[in-house]
C-alpha positions as CSV (number, residue, x, y, z in Angstrom):
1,X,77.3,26.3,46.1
2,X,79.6,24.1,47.5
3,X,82.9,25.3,44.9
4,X,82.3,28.5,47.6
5,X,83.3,26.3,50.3
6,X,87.4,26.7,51.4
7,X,89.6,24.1,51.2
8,X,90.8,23.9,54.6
9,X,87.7,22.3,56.2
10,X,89.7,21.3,59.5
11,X,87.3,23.2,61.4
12,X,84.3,22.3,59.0
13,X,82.5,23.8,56.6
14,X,83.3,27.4,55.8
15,X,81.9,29.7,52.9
16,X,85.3,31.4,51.8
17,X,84.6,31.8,48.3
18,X,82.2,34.2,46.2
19,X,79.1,32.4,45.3
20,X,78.4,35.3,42.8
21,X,80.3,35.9,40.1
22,X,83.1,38.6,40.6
23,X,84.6,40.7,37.3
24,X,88.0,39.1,38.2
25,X,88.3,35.0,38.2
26,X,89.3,33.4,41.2
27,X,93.2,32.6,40.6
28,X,95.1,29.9,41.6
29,X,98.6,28.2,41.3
30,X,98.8,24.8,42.1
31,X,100.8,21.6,41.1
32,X,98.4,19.3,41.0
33,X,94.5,19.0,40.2
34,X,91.6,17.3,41.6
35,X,92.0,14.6,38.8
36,X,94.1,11.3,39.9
37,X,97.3,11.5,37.9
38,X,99.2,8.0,37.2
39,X,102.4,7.9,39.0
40,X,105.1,8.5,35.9
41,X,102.8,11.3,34.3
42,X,104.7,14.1,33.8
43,X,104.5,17.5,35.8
44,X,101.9,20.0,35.1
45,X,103.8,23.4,33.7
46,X,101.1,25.7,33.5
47,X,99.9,25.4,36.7
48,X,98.0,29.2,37.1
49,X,94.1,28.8,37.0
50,X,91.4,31.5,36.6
51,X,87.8,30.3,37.3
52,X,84.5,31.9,37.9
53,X,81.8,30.7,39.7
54,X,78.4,30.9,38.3
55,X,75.2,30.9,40.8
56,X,72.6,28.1,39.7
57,X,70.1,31.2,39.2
58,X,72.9,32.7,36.2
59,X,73.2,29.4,34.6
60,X,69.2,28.7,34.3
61,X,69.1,32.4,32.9
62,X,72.0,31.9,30.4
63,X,70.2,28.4,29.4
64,X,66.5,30.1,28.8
65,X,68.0,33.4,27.2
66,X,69.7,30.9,24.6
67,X,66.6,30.1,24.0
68,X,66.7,25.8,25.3
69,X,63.5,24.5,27.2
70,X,64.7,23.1,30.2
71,X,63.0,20.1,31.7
72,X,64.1,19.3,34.5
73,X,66.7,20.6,37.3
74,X,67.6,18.4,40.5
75,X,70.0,19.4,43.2
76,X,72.2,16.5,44.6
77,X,73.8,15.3,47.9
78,X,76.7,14.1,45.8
79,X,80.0,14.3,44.1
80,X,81.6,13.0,41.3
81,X,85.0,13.4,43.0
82,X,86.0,14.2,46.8
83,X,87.4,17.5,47.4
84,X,87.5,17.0,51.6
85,X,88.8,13.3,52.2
86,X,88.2,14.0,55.5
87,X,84.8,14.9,55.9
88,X,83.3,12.5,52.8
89,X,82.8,8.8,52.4
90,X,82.5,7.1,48.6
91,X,79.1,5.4,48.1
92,X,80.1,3.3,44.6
93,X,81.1,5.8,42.3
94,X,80.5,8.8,44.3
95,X,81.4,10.8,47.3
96,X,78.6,12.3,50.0
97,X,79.1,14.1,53.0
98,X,79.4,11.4,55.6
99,X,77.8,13.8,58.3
100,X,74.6,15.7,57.8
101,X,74.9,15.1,54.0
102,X,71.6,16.7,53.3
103,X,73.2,20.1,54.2
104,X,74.9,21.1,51.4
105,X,73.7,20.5,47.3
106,X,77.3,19.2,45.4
107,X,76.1,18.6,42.3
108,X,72.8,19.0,39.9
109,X,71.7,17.7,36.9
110,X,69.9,20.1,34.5
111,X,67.9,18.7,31.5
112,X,67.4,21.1,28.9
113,X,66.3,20.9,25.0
114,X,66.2,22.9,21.8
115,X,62.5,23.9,21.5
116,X,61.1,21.8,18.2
């Protein structure tokens, strides 16, 4: 849910994105990424993106129509990185919503198996 949210969250949180996905990717060209790059690294050149966002309900189908058991799926209040410095604060690790952060699931972690 929360790769819907825009990335200008100066006024807050705003769904701008499709949760659903669309037929054609989401497109982007940017210099940089969300990853911390050295300083001296050299420049990205291919700096066009396509992505698709995938609801949690088409990636549980996807997972049982491949046939996996799943065993367990928890939504979390946290992220690995920290997409809005301005509205986040790092805990250890990882980054939460420093108001409200019950609001808004920014991660999960899905179990799943082969059946035996």
């Amino acid at each position: 849910m929360f790769m819907a949210v825009g990335d200008d969250v100066s006024d807050g949180l705003r769904i701008e994105q499709p949760y659903f996905q669309r037929e054609r990717p989401m497109t982007w060209d940017q210099e940089g990424s969300y990853v911390p790059v050295p300083e001296g690294t050299p420049r990205m050149t291919h700096t066009v993106s396509h992505e698709w966002n995938h609801s949690i309900g088409e990636i549980l189908t996807a997972l049982l129509q491949a046939g996996l058991v799943l065993e367990s799926f928890e939504e979390l209040p946290f992220a690995a990185w920290c997409p809005w410095p301005d509205l986040m604060v790092r805990e250890g690790d990882r980054y939460r919503l420093r108001e409200d952060p019950d609001r808004l699931a920014l991660q999960y972690v899905l179990t799943a198996h082969r059946p035996a």
